[in-house]
KEDRENPA-782525 format. One record per atom (N, C-alpha, C): x, y negated, z; residue in three letters. Coordinates in pm, whole numbers, plus 50000, padded with zeros to 5 digits. Atoms other than C-alpha are relative to their C-alpha. Last residue first. Example, Ala and Ser with C-alpha at 12.3 -4.5 7.8 and 13.67 -1.06 7.14 Angstrom:
<pazas>
499185011949994SER/513675010650714SER/499234989150073SER/500895011950000ALA/512305045050780ALA/500904988050000ALA/
</pazas>
This chain:
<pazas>
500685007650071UNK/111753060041774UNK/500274979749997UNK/499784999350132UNK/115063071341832UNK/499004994249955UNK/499285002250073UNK/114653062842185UNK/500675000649864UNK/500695014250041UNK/111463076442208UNK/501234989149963UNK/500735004450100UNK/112983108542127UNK/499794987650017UNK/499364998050157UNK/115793107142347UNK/499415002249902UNK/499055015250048UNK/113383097142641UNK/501045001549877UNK/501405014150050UNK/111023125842578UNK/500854988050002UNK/500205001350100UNK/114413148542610UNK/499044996349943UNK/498615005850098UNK/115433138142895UNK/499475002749851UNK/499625014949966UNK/112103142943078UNK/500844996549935UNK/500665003850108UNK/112213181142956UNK/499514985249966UNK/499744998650151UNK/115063186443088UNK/498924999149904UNK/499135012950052UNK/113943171543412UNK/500775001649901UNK/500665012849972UNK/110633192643412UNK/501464994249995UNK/500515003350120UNK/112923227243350UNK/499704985549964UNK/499334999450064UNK/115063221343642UNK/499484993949918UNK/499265014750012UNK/112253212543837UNK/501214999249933UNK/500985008850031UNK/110903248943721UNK/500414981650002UNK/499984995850198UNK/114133266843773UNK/498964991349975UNK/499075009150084UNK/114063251444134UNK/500484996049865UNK/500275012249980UNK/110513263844211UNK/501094988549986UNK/500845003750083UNK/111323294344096UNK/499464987449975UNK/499565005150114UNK/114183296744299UNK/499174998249912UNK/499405011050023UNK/112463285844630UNK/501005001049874UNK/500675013349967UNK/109853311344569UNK/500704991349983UNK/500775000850193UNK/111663341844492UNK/499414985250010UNK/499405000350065UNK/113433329544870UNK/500245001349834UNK/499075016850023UNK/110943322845008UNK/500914999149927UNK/498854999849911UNK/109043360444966UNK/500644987749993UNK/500175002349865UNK/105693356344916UNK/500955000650040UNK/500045016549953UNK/105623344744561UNK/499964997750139UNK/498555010350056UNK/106683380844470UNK/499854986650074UNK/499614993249890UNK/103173396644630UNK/501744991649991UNK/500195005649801UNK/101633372644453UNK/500885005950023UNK/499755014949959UNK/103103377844116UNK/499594996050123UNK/498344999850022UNK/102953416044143UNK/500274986349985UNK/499414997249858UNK/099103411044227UNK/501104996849998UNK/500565013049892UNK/098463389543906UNK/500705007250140UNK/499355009050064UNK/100363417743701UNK/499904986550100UNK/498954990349986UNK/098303450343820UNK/501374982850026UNK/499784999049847UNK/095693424643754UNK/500925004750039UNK/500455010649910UNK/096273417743424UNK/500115002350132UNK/498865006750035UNK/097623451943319UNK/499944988950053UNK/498714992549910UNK/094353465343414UNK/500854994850034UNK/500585000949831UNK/092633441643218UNK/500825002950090UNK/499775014850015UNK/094903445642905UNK/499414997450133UNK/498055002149980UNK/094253484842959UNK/500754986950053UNK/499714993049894UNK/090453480342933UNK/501245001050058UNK/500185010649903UNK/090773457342650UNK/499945008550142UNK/502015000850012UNK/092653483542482UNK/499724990350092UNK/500695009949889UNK/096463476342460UNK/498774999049982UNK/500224997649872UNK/097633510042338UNK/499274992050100UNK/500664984149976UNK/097093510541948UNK/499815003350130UNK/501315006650034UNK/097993469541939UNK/499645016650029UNK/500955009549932UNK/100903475242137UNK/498585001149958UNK/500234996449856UNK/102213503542008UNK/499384993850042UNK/500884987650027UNK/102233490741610UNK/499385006250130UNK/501255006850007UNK/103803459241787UNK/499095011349950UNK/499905003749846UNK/107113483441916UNK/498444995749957UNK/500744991449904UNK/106793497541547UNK/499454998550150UNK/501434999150090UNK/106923465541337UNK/499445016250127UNK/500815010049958UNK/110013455141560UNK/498695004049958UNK/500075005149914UNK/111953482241466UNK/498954993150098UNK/500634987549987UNK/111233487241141UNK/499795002050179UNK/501514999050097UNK/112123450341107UNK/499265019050048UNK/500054991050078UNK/115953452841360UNK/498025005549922UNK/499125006350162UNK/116573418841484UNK/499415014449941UNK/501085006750075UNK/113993429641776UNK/500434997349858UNK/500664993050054UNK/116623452941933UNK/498754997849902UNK/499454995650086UNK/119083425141974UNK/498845015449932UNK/500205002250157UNK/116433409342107UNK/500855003349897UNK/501955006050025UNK/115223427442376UNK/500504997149878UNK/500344984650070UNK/118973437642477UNK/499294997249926UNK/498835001250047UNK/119793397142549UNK/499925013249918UNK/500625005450117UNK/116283398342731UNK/501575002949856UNK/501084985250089UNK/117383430442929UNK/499684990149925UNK/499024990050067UNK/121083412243015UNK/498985006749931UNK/498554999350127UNK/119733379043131UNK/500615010749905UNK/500605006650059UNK/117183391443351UNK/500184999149869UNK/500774993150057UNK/119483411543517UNK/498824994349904UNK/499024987250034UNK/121983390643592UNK/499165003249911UNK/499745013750136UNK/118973362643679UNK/501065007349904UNK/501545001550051UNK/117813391443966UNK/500334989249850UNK/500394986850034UNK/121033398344056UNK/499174999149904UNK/498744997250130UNK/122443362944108UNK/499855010049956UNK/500365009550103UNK/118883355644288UNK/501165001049904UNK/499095013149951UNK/120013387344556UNK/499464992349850UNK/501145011749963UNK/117013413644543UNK/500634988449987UNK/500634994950043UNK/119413442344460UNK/499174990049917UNK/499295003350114UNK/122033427644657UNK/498905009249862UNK/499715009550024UNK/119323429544925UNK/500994997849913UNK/500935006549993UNK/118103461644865UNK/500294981849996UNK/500574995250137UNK/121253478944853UNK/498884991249973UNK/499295008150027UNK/122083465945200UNK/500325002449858UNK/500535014649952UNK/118723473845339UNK/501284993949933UNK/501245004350062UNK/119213510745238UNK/499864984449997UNK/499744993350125UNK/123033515045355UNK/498904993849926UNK/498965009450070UNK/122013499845640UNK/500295001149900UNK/500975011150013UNK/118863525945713UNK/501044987849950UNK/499195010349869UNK/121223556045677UNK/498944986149971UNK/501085003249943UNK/118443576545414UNK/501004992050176UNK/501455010549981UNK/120123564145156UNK/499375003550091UNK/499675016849995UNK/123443578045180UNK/498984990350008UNK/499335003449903UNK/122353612145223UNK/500394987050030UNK/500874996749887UNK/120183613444942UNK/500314997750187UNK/500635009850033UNK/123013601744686UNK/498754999050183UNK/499285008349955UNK/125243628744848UNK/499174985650009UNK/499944999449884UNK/122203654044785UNK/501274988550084UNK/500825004949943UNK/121813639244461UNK/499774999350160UNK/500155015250017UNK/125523640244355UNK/498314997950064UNK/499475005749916UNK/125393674444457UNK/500354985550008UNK/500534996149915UNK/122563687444243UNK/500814993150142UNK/501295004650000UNK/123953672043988UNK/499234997650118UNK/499375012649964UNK/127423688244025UNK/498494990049999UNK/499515001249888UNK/125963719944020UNK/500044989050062UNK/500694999249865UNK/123393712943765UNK/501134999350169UNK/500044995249886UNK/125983704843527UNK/499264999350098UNK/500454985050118UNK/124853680043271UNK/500625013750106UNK/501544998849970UNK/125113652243529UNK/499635015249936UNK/499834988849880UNK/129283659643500UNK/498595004650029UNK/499414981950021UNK/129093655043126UNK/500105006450132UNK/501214996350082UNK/126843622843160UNK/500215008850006UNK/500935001149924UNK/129233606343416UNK/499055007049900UNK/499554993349862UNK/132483613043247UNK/498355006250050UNK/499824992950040UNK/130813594742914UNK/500115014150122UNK/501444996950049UNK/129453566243105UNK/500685017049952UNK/500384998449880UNK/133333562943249UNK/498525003650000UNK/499784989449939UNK/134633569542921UNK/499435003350117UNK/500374988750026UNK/132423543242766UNK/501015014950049UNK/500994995449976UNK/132883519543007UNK/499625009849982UNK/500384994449897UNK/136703522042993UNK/498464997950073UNK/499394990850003UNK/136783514342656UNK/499955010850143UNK/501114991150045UNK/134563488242676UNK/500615008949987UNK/501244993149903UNK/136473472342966UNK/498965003949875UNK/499554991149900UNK/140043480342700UNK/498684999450144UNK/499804987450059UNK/138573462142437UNK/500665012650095UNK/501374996050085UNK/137173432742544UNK/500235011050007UNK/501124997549916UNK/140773428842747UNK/498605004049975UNK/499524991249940UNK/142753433542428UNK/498905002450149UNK/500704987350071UNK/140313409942272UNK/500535013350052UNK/501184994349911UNK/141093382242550UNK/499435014249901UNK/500435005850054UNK/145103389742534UNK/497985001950021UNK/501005006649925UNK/146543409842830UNK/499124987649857UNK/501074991850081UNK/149043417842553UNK/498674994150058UNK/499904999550113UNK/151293390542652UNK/499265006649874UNK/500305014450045UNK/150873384942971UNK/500025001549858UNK/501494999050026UNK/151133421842980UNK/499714986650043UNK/500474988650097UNK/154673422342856UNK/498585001050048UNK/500115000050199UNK/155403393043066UNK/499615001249905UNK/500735008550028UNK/154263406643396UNK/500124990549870UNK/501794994150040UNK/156143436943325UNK/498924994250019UNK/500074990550141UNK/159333417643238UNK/498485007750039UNK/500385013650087UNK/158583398243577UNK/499985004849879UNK/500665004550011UNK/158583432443792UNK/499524984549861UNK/501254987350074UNK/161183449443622UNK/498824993150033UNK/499554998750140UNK/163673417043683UNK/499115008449939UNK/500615015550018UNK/162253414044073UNK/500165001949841UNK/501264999350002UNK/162983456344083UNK/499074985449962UNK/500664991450124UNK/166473453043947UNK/498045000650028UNK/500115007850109UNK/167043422244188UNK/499485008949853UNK/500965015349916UNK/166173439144513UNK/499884995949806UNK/501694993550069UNK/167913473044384UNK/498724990549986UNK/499874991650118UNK/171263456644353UNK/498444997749973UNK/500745008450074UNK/170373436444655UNK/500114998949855UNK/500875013749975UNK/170203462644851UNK/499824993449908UNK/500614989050144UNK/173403486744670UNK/498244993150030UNK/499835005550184UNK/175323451144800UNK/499165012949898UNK/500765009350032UNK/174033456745144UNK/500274999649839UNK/501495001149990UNK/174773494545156UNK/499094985049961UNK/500204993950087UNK/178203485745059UNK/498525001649972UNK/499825010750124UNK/178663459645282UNK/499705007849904UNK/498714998050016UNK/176953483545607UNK/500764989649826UNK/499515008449910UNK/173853474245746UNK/501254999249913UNK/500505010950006UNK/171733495945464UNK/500924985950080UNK/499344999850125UNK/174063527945574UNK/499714987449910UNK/498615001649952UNK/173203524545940UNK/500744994149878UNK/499905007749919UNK/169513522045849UNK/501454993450044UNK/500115004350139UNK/169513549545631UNK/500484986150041UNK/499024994850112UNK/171393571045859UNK/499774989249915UNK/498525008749927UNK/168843559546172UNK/500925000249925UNK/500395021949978UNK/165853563045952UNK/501274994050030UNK/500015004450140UNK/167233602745861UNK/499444986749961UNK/498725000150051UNK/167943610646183UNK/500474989549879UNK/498865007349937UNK/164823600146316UNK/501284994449985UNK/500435013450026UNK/163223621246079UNK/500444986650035UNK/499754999150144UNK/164763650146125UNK/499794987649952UNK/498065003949953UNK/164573646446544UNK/500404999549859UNK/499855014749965UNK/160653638946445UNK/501675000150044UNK/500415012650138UNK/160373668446194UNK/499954988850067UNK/499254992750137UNK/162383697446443UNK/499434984049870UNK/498445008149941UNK/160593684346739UNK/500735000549906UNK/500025019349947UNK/157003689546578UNK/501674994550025UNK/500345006249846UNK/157783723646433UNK/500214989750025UNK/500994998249896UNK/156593730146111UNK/499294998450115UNK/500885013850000UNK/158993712345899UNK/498655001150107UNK/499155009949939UNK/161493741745962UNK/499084986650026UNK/500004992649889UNK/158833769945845UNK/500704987650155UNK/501475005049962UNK/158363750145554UNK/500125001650162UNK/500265010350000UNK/161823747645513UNK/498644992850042UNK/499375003949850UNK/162773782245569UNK/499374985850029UNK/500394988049895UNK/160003797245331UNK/500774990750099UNK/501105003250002UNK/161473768745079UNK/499015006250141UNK/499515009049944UNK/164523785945107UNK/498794989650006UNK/499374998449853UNK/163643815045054UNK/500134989950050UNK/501174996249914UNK/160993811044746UNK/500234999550169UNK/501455008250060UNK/163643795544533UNK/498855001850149UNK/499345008149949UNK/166343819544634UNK/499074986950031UNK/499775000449877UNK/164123842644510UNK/500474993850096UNK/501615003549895UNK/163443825544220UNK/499635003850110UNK/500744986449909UNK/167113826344140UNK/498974998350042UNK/500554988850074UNK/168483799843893UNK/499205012350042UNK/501775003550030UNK/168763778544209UNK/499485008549906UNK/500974996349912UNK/171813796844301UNK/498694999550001UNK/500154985150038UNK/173553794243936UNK/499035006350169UNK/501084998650092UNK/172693755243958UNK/500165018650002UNK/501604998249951UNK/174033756244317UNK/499275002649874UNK/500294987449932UNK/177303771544172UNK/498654995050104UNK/499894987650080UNK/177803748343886UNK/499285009350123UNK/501794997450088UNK/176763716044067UNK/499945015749937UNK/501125001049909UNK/179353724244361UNK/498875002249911UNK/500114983649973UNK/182073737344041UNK/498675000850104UNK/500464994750167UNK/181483700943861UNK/499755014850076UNK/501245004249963UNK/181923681744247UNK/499225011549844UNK/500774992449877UNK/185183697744295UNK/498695000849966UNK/500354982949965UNK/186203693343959UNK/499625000650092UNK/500825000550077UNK/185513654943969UNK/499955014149965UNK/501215000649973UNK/187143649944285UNK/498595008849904UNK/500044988449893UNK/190373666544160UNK/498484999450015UNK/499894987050069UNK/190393643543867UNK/499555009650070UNK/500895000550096UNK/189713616244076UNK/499875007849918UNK/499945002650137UNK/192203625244287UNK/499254998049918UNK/499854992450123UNK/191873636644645UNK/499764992449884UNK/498774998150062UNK/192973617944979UNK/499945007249798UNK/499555009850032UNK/189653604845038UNK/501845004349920UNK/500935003950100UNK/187603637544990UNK/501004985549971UNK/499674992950111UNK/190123652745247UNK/499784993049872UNK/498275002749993UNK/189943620645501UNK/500635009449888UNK/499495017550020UNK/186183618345476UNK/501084999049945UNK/500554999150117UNK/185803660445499UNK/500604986649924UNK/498754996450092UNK/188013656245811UNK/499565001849863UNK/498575001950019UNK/186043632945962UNK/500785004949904UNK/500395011850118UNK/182333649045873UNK/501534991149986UNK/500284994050133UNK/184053676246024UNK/499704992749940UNK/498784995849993UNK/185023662046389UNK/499735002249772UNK/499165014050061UNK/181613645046353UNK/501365001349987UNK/500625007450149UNK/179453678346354UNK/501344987649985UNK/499774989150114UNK/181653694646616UNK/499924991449850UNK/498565000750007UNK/181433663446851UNK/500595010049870UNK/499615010750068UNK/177683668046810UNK/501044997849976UNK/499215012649916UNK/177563704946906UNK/500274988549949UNK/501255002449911UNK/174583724646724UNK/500604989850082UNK/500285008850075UNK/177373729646413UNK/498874990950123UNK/499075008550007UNK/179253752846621UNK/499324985449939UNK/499475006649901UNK/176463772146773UNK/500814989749980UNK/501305004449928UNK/174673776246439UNK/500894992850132UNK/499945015550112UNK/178193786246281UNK/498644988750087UNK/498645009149999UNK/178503812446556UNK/499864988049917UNK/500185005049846UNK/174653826446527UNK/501174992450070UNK/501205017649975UNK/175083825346173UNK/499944999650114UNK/499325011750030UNK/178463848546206UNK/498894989749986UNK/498645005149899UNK/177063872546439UNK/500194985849937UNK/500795008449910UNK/173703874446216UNK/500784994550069UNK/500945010250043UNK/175583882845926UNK/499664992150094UNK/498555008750051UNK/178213909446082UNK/499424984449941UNK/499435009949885UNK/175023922546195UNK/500924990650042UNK/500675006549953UNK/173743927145865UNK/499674992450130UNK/499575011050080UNK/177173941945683UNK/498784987050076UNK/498175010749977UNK/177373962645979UNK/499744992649930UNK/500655002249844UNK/173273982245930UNK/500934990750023UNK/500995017850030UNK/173913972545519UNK/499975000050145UNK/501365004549985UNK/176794001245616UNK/499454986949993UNK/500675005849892UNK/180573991545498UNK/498265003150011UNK/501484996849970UNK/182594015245251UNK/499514995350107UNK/500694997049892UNK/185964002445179UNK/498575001850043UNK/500524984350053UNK/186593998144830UNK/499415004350136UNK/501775004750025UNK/189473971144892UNK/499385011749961UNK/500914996950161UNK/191723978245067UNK/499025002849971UNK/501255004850042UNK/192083960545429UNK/499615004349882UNK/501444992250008UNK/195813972045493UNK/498574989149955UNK/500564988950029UNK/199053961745323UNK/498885005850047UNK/500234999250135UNK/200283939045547UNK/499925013549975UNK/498524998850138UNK/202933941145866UNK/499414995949916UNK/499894987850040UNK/199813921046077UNK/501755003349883UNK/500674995049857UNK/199553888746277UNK/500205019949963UNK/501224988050033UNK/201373870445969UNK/499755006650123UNK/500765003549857UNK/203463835046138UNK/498785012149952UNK/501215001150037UNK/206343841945907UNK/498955000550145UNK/500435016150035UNK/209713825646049UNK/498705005549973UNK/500105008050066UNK/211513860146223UNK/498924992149981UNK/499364994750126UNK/211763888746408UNK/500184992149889UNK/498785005749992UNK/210183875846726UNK/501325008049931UNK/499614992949920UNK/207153899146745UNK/501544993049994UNK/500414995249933UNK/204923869046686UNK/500745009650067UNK/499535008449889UNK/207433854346466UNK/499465003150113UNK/501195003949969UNK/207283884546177UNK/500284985450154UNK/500044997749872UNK/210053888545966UNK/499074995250063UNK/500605008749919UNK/210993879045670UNK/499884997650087UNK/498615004350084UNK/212293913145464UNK/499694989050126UNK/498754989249924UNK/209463931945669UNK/501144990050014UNK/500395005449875UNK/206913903445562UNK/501255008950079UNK/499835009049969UNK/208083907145181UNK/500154996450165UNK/498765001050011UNK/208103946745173UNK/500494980850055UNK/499664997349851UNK/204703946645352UNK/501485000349964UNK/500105005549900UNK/203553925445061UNK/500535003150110UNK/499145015950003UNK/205403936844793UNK/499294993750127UNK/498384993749994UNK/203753977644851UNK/501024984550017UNK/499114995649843UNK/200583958844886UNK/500975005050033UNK/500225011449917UNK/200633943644556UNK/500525002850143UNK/498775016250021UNK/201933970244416UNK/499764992750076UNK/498964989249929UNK/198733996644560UNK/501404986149989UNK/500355005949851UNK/196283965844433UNK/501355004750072UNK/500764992849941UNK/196903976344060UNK/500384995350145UNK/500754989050034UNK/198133955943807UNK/498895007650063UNK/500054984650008UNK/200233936043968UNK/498795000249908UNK/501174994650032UNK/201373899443968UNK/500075010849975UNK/499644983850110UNK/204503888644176UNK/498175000849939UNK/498924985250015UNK/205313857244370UNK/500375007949902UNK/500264988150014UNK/202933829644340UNK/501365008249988UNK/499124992050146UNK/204423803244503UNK/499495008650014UNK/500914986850015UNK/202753774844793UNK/500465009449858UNK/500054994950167UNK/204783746844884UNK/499295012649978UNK/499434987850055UNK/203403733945174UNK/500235003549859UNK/500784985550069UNK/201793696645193UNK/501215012950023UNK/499095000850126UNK/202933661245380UNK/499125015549954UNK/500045006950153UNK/201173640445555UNK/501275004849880UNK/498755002750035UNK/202693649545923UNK/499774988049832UNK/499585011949924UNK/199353648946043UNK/501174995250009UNK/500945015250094UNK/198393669845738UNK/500344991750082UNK/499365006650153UNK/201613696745767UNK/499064985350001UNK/498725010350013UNK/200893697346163UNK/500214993349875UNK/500245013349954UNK/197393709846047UNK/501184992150052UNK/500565005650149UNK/198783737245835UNK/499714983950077UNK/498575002650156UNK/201063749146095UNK/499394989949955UNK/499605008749920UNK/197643751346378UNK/501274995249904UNK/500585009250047UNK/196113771446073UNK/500554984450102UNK/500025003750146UNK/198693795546034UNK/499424983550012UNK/498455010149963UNK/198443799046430UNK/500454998749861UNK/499365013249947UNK/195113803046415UNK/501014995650017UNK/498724998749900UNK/194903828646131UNK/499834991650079UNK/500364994349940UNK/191313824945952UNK/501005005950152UNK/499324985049999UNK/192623800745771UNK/499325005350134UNK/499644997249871UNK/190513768445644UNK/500735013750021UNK/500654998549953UNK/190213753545336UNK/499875002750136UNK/501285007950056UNK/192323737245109UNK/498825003950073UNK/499665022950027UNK/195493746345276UNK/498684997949987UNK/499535001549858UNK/194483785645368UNK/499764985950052UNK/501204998549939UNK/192183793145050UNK/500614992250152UNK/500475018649901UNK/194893778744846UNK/499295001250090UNK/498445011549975UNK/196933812344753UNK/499474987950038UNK/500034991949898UNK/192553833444733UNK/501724990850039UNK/501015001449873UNK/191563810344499UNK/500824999750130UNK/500034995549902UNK/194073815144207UNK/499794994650155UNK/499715007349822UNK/192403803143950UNK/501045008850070UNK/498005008250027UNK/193283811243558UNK/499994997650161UNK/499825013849925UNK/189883837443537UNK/501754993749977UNK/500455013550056UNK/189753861143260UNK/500064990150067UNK/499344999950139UNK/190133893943494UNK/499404991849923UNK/501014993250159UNK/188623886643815UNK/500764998649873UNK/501175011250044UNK/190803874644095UNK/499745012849873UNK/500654993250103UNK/192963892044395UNK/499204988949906UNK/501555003950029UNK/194763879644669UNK/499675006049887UNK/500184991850099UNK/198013892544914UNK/498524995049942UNK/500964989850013UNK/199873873645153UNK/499655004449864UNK/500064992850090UNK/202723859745334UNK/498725006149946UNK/501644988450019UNK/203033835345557UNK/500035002149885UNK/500625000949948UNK/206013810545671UNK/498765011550009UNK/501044988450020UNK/208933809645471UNK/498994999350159UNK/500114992049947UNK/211193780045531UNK/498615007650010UNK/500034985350061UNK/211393759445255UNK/500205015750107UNK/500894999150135UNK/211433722645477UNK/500735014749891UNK/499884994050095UNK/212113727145816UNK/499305007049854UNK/498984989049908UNK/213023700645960UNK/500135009850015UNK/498395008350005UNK/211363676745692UNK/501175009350046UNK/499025009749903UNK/208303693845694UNK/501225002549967UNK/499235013550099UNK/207323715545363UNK/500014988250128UNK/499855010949882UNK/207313752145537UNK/500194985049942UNK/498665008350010UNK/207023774745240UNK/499444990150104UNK/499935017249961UNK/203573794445217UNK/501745003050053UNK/499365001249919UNK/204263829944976UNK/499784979450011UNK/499545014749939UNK/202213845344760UNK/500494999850105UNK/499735004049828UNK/200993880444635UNK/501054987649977UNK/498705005650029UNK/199023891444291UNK/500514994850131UNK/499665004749912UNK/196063912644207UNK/501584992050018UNK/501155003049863UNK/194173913343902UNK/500204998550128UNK/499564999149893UNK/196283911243564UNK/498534999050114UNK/500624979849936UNK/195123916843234UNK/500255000950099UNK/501265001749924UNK/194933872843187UNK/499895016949999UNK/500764995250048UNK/198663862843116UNK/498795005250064UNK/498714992150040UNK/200253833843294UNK/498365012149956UNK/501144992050058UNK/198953801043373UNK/500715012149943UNK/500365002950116UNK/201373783743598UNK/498855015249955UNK/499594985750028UNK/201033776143976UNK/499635006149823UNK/501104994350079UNK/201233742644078UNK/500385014049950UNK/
</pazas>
């Protein structure tokens, strides 16, 4: 580990150590990193191990070390001040050392050191082809299946070897630095842009899709997957019955009373405030209009309209009105005030007939017919019962 040492510093140079058996502290690579004033990391001394090296024959080392299972020692050196030091110790180190390439010695550096300083002036025209190069490489690499699963491997095998501690920074700096990505509404807008763009094409959302059945699918099979199954199996049976419970419980019958008049009057309410709008008016009739003039539609309105559970419904519900409106004296005194001022014998006539027809025309359909004629024998044997329970008393 590398200790914490004061924070005015900014560049500083390292040295990998050979940690196999055969030869263990033999110098290997030398280099040079930099960090932000206030930080304690140093990044740029692990970047090789913990990530990948850009050297291949560094990185062919490094991978002996893991299939060996063992690590490099890794030592900060020297901290500078100013970059110039740094590089002055670096090309002094690799000199001292020796390079193996030109067969001068153990380090495996490709260069003496000392160049790349920083400050270098790059066109956006380079910095943007240098972009596309490298997505169009990563793209290729990632496009090969063998690629993909080589990586998901070694991720597995990293992630497994690390520390719970370790883990738990890794995963703290991931959330940290997407939450500081997402913070960007540009970022926001871009990626979204790609996504739509990505969901677009047909092959692209059924090979996505696919993927993402066959993953779930794989992961469901598996003991873990079954046991997070019947995890969720039993949390949802447990939520369900608790929420049949809890409204077994309220579900009471005044709670019910009270919640379909509640939602009458909003739903009356709704309906009054949209009528009030011509727009909407206007388009409710023309929908209305439309629907009725389909001849099924019409005929099947008509008969639940006409149906004897309708008709007795209704019956039922305007006398039931009738007299709650009758309880009320002022009320009542005016309705008969109407009558007698409107029903002229002329009127009364009228009314009559008007009245006689509308009973024929009714008595012609069988079906008004055969309930009237059952309500009636109804009546007649309730009223039979109750001549014999008088005379019986007498």
């Amino acid at each position: 580990m590398i200790e914490r040492v004061r924070l005015d510093w900014r560049y500083f140079v390292y040295v990998y150590y050979d940690g196999r058996p055969g030869n263990f502290g033999v110098p290997i690579y030398v280099g040079k990193g930099s960090k932000r004033i206030g930080s304690l990391e140093h990044k740029r001394a692990y970047s090789h191990w913990r990530l990948r090296s850009s050297n291949k024959f560094l990185q062919r080392v490094l991978d002996k070390h893991r299939k060996a299972g063992v690590e490099p020692r890794i030592e900060l050196v020297a901290i500078f001040e100013t970059e110039v030091a740094a590089h002055a110790l670096e090309v002094e180190l690799i000199a001292t050392y020796g390079r193996r390439d030109l067969r001068l010695g153990s380090l495996l550096n490709l260069t003496d050191g000392g160049e790349g300083v920083r400050g270098r002036v790059i066109s956006d025209a380079w910095r943007k082809k240098i972009a596309v190069a490298r997505r169009r490489g990563i793209d290729k690499y990632w496009s090969v299946a063998a690629n993909r699963a080589k990586a998901a491997k070694r991720f597995r095998e990293s992630w497994a070897a690390k520390s719970p501690d370790a883990r738990a920074s890794w995963v703290s700096k991931i959330v940290a630095a997407l939450a500081r990505y997402w913070s960007k509404p540009e970022n926001k807008v871009r990626i979204a842009g790609l996504n739509k763009a990505r969901w677009a094409d047909a092959s692209y959302k059924e090979n996505t899709s696919k993927t993402i059945s066959e993953a779930l699918k794989h992961y469901f099979r598996t003991a873990e997957g079954l046991a997070l199954k019947q995890h969720l199996s039993g949390l949802i049976q447990k939520g369900t019955e608790a929420g049949n419970k809890l409204m077994a419980a309220r579900w009471t019958p005044e709670n019910r009373k009270r919640q379909s008049d509640y939602a009458k009057r909003v739903s009356v309410k709704f309906l009054r405030e949209a009528q009030a709008d011509p727009k909407v008016r206007a388009k409710m009739s023309r929908a209305f209009k439309a629907w009725w003039a389909v001849p099924e539609n019409r005929e099947k309105r008509i008969a639940a309209i006409m149906a004897p559970e309708a008709v007795a419904t209704r019956a039922k519900k305007h006398s039931k009105i009738m007299r709650e409106r009758f309880k009320d004296p002022v009320l009542r005194a005016a309705f008969v005030a109407n009558l007698k001022k409107g029903w002229t014998p002329e009127v009364i006539a009228r009314a009559t007939k008007a009245r006689t027809a509308a009973i024929k025309k009714r008595w012609e359909d069988p079906t008004f017919r055969l309930m009237m004629l059952t309500a009636f024998a109804k009546g007649q044997k309730r009223h039979r019962a109750r001549l014999l329970r008088e005379k019986k008393k007498l």
